[in-house]
Biopython code that builds the backbone (N, CA, C, O; Angstrom):
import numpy as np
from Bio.PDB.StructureBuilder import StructureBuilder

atoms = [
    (1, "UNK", "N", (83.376, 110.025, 80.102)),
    (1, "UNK", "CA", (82.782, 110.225, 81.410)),
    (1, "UNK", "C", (83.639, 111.174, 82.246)),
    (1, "UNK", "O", (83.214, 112.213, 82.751)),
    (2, "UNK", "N", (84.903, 110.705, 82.344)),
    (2, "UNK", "CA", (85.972, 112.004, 82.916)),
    (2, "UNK", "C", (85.716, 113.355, 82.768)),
    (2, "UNK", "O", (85.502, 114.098, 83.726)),
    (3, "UNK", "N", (85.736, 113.879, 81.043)),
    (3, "UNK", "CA", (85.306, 114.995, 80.602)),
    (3, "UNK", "C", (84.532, 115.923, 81.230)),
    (3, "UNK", "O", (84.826, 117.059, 81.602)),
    (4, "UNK", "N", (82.831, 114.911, 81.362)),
    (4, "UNK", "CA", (81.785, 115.644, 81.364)),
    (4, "UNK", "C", (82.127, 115.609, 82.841)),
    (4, "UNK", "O", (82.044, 116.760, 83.268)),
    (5, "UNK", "N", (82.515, 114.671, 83.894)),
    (5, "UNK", "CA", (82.480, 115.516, 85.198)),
    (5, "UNK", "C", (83.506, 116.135, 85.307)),
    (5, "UNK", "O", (83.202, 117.039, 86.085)),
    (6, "UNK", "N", (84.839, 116.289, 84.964)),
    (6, "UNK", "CA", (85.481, 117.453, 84.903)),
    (6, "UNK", "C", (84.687, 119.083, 84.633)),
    (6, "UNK", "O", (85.278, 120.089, 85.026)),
    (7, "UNK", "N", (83.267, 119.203, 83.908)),
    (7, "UNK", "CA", (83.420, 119.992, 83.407)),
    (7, "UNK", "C", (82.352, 120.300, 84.609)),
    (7, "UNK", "O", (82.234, 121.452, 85.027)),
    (8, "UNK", "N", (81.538, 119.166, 85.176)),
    (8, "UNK", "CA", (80.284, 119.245, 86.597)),
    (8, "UNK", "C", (81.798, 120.010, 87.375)),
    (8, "UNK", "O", (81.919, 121.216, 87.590)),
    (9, "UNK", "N", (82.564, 119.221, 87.611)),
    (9, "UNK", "CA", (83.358, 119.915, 88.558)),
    (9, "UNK", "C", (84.002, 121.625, 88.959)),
    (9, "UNK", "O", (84.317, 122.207, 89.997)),
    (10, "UNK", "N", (83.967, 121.968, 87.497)),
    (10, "UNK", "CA", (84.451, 123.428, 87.301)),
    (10, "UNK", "C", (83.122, 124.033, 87.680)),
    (10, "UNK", "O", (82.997, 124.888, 88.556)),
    (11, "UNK", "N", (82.546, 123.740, 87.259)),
    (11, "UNK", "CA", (80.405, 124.597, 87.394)),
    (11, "UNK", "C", (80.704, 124.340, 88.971)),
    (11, "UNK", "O", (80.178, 125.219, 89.653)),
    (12, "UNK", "N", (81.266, 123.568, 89.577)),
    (12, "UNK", "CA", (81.181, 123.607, 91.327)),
    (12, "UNK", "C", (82.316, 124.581, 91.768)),
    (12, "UNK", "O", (82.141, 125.419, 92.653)),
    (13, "UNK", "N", (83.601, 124.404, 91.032)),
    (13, "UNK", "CA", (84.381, 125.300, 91.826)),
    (13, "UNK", "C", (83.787, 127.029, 91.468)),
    (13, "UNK", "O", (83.870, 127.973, 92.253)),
    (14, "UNK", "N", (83.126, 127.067, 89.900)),
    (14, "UNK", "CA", (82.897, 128.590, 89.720)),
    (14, "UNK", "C", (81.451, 129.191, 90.637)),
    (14, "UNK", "O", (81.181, 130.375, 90.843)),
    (15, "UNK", "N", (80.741, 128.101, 91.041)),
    (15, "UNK", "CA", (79.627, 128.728, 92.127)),
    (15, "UNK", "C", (80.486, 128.762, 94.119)),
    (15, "UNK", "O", (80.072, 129.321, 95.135)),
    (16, "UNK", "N", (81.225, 128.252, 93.980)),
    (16, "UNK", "CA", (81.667, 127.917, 95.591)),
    (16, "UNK", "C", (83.043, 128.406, 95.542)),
    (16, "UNK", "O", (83.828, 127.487, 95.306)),
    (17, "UNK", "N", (83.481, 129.308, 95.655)),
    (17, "UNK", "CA", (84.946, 130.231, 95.597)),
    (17, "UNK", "C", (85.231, 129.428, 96.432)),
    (17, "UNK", "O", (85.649, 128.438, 95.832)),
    (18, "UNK", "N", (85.255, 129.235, 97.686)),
    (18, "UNK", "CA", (85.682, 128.856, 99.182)),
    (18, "UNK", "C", (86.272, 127.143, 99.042)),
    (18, "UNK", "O", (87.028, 126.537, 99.801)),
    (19, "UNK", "N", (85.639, 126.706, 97.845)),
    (19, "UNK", "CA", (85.895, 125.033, 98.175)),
    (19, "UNK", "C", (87.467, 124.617, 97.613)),
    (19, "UNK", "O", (87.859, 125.003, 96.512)),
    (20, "UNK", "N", (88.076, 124.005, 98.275)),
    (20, "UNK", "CA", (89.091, 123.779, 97.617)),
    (20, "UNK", "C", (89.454, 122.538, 96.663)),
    (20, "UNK", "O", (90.208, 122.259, 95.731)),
    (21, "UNK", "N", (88.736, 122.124, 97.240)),
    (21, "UNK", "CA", (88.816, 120.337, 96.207)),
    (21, "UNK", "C", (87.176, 119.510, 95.982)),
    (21, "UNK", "O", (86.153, 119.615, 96.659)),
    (22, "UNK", "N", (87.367, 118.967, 95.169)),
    (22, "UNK", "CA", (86.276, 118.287, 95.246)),
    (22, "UNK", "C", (86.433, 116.629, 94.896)),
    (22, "UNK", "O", (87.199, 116.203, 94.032)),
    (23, "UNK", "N", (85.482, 115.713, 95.810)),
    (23, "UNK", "CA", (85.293, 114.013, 95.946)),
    (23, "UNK", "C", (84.687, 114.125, 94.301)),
    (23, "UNK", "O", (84.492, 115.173, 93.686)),
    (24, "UNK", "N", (84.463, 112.748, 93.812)),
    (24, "UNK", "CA", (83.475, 112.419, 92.812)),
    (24, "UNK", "C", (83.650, 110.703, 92.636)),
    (24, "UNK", "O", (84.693, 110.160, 93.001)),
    (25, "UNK", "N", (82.859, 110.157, 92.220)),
    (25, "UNK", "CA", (82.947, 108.730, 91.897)),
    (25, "UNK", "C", (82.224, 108.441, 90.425)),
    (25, "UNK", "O", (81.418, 109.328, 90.144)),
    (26, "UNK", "N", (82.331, 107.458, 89.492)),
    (26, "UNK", "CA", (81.933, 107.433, 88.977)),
    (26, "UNK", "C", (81.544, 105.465, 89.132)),
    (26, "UNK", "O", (82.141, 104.598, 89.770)),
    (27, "UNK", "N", (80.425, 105.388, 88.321)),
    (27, "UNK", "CA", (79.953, 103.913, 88.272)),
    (27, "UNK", "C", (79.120, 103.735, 87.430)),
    (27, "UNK", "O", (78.008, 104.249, 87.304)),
    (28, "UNK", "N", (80.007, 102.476, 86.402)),
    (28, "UNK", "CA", (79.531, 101.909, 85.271)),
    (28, "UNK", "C", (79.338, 100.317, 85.419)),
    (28, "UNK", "O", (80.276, 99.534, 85.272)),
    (29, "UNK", "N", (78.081, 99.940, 85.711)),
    (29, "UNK", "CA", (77.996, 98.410, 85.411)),
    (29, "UNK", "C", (78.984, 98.049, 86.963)),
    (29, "UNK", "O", (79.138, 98.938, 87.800)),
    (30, "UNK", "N", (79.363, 97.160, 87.084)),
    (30, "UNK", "CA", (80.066, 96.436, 88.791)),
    (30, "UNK", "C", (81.241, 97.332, 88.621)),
    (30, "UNK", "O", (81.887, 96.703, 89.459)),
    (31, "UNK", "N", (82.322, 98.548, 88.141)),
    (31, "UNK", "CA", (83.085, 99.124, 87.673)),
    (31, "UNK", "C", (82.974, 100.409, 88.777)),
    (31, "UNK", "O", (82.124, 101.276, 88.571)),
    (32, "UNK", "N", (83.880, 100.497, 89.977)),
    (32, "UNK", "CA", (84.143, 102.121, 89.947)),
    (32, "UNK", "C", (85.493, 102.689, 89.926)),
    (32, "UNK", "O", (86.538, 102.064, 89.745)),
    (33, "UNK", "N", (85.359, 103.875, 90.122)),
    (33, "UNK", "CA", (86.455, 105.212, 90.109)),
    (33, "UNK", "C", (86.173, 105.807, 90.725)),
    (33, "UNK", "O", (85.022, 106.220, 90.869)),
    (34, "UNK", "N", (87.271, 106.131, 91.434)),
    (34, "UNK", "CA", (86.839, 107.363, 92.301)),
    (34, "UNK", "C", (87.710, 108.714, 91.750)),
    (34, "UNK", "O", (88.422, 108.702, 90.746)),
    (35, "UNK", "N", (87.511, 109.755, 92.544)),
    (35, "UNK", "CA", (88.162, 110.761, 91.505)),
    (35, "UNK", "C", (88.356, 111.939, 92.711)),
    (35, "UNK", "O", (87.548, 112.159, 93.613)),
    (36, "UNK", "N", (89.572, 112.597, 92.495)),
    (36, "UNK", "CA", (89.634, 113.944, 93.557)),
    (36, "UNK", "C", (90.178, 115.126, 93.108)),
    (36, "UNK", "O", (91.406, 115.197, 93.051)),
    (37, "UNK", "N", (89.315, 116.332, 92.685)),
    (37, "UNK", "CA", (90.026, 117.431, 91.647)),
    (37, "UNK", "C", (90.378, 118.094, 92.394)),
    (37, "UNK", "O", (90.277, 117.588, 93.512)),
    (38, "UNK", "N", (90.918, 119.379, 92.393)),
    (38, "UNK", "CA", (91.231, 120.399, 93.026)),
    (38, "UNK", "C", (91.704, 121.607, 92.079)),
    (38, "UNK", "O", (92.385, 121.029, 91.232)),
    (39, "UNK", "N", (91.706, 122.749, 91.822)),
    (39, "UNK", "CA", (91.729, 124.133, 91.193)),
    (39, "UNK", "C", (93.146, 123.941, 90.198)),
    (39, "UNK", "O", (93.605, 124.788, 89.432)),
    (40, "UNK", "N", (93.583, 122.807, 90.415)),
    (40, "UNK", "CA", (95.163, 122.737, 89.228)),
    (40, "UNK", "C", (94.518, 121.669, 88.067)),
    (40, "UNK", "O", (94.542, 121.772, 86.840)),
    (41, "UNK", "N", (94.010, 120.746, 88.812)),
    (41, "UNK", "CA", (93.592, 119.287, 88.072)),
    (41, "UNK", "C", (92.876, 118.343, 88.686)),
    (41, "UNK", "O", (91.914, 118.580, 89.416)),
    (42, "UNK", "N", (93.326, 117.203, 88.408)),
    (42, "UNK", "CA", (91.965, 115.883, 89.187)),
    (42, "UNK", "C", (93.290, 114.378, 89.000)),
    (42, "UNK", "O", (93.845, 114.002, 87.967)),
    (43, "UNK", "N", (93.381, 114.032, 89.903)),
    (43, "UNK", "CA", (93.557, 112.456, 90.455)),
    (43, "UNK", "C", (92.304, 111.228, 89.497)),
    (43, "UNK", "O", (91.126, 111.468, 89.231)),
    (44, "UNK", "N", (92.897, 110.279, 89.254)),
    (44, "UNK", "CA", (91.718, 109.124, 89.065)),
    (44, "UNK", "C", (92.296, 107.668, 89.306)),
    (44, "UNK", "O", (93.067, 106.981, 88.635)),
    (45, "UNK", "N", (91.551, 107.415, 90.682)),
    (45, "UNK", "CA", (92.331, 105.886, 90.781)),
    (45, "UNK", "C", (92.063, 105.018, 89.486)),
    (45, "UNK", "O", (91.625, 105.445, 88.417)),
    (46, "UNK", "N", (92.434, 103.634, 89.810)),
    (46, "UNK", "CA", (92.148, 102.284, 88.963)),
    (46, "UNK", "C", (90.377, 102.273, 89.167)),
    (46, "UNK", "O", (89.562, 102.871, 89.870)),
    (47, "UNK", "N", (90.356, 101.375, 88.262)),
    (47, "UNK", "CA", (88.887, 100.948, 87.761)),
    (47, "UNK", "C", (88.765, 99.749, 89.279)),
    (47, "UNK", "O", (89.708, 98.963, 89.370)),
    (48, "UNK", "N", (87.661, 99.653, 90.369)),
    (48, "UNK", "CA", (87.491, 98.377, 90.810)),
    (48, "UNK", "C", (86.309, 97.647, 90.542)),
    (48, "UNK", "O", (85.196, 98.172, 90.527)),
    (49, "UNK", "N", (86.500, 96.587, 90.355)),
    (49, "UNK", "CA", (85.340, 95.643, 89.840)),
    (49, "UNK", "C", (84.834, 95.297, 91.278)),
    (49, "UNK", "O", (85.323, 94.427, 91.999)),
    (50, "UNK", "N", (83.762, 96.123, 91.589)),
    (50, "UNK", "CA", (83.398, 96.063, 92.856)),
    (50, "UNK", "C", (82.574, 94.405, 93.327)),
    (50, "UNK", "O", (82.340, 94.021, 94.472)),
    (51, "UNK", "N", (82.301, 93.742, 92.140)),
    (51, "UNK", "CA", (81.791, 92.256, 91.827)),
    (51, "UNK", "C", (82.900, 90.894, 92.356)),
    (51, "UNK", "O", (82.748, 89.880, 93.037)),
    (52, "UNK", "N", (84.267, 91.656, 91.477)),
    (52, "UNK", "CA", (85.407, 90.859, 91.743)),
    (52, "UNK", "C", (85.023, 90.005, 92.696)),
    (52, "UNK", "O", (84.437, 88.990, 92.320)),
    (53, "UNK", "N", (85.215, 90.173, 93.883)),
    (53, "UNK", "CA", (85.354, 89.111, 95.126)),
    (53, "UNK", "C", (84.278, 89.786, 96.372)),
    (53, "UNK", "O", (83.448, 90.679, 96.201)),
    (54, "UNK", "N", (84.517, 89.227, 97.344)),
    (54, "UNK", "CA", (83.737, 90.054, 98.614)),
    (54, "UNK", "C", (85.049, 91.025, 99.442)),
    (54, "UNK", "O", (84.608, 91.777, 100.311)),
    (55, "UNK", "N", (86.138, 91.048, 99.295)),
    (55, "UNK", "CA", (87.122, 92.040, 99.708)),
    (55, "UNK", "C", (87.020, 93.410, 98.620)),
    (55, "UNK", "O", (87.079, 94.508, 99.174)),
    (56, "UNK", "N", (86.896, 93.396, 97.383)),
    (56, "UNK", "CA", (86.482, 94.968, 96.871)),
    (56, "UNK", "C", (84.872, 95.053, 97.488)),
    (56, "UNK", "O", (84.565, 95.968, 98.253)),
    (57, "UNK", "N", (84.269, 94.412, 97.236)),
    (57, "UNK", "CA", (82.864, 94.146, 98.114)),
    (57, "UNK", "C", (82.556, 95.790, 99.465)),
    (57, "UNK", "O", (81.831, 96.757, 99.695)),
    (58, "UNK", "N", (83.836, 94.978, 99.967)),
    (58, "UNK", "CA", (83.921, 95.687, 101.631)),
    (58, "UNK", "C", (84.498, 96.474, 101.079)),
    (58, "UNK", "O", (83.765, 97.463, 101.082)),
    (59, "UNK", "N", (85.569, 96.745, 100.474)),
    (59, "UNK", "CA", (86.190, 98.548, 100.054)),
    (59, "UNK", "C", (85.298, 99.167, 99.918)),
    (59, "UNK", "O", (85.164, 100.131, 100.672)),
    (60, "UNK", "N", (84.227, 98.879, 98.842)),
    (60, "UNK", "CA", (83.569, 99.845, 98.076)),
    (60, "UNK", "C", (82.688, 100.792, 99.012)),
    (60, "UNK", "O", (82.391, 101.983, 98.929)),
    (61, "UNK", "N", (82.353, 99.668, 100.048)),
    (61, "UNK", "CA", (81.406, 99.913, 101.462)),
    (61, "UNK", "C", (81.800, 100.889, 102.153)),
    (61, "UNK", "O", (81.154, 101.799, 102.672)),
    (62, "UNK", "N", (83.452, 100.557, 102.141)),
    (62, "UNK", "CA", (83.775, 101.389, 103.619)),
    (62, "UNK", "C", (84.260, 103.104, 102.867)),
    (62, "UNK", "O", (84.153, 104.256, 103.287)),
    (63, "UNK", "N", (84.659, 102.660, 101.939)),
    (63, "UNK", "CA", (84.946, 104.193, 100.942)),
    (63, "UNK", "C", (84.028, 105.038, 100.977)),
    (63, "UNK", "O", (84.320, 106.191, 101.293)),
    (64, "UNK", "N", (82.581, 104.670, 100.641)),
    (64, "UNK", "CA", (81.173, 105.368, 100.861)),
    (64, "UNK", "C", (80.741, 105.799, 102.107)),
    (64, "UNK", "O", (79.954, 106.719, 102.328)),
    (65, "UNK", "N", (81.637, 104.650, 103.393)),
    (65, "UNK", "CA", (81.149, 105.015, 105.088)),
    (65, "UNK", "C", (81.920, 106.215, 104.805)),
    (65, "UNK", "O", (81.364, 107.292, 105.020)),
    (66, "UNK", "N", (82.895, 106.209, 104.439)),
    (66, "UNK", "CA", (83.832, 107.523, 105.163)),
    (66, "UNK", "C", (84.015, 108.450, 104.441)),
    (66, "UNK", "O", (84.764, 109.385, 104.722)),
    (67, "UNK", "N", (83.135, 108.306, 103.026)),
    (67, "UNK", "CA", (82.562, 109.502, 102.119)),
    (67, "UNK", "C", (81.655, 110.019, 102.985)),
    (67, "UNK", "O", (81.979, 111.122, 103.424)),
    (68, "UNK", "N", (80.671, 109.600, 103.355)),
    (68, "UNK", "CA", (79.696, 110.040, 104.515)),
    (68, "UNK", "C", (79.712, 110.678, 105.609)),
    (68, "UNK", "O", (79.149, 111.710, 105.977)),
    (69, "UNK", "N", (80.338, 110.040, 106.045)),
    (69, "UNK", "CA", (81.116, 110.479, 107.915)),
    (69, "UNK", "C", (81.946, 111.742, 107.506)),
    (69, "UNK", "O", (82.068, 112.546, 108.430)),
    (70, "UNK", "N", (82.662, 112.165, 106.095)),
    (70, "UNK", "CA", (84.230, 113.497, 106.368)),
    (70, "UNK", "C", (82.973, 114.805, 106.776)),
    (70, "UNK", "O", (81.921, 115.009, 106.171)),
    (71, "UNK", "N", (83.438, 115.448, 107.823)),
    (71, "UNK", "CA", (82.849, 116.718, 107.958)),
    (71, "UNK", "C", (83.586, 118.023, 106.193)),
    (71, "UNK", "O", (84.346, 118.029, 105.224)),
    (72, "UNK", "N", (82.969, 118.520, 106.659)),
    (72, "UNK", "CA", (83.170, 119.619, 105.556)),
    (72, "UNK", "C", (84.443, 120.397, 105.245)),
    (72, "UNK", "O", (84.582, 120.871, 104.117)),
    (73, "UNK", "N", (85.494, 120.577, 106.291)),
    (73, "UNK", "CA", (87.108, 120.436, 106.049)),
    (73, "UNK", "C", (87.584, 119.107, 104.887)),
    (73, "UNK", "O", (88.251, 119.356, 103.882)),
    (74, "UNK", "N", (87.276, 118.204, 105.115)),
    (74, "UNK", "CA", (87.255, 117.029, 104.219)),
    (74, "UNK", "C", (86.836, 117.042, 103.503)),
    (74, "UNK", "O", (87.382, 116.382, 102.619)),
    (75, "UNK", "N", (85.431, 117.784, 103.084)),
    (75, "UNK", "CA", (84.921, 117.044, 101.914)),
    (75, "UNK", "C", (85.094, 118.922, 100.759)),
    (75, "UNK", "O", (84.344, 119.391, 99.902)),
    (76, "UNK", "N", (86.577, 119.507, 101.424)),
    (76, "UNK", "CA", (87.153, 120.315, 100.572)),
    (76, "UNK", "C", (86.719, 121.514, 100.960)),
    (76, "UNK", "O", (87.438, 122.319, 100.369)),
    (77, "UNK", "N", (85.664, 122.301, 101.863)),
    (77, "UNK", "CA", (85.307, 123.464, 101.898)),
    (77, "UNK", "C", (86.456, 123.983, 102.824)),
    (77, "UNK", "O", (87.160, 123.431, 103.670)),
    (78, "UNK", "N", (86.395, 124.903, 102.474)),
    (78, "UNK", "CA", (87.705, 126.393, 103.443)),
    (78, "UNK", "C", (87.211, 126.724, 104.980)),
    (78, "UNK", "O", (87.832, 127.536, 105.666)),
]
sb = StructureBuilder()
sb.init_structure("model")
sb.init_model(0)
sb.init_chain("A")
sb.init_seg("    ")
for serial, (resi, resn, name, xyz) in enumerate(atoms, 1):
    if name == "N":
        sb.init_residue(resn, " ", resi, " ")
    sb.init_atom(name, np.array(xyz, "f"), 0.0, 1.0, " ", f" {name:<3s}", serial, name[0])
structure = sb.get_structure()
């Protein structure tokens, strides 16, 4: 799964010169990752079992609020 969006990710940096990094998440079954590349390489947190308890519950929530809310400096453009 890494791979193939590593490779979504390059197809984004080679259409968008200007962007400098890019967000991504991935989700398998109650399981995520989040992921943050940029033009050298890519970051990948731990796996959270977003099921675990009701405290990853609320992470998973508020990670997505403020995936939402970053204006476009944030979400990597120049």
């Amino acid at each position: 799964t890494t791979v193939q969006l590593a490779s979504y990710v390059r197809e984004v940096f080679g259409a968008q010169y200007t962007r400098r990094f890019v967000h991504a998440f991935t989700i398998c079954g109650s399981l995520v990752r989040y992921h943050l590349f940029d033009r050298a390489g890519g970051s990948i947190s731990q796996q959270i079992n977003i099921r675990k308890n009701r405290r990853t519950e609320e992470l998973f929530i508020r990670i997505l609020q403020a995936y939402l809310s970053m204006d476009p400096t944030h979400l990597g453009f120049d």
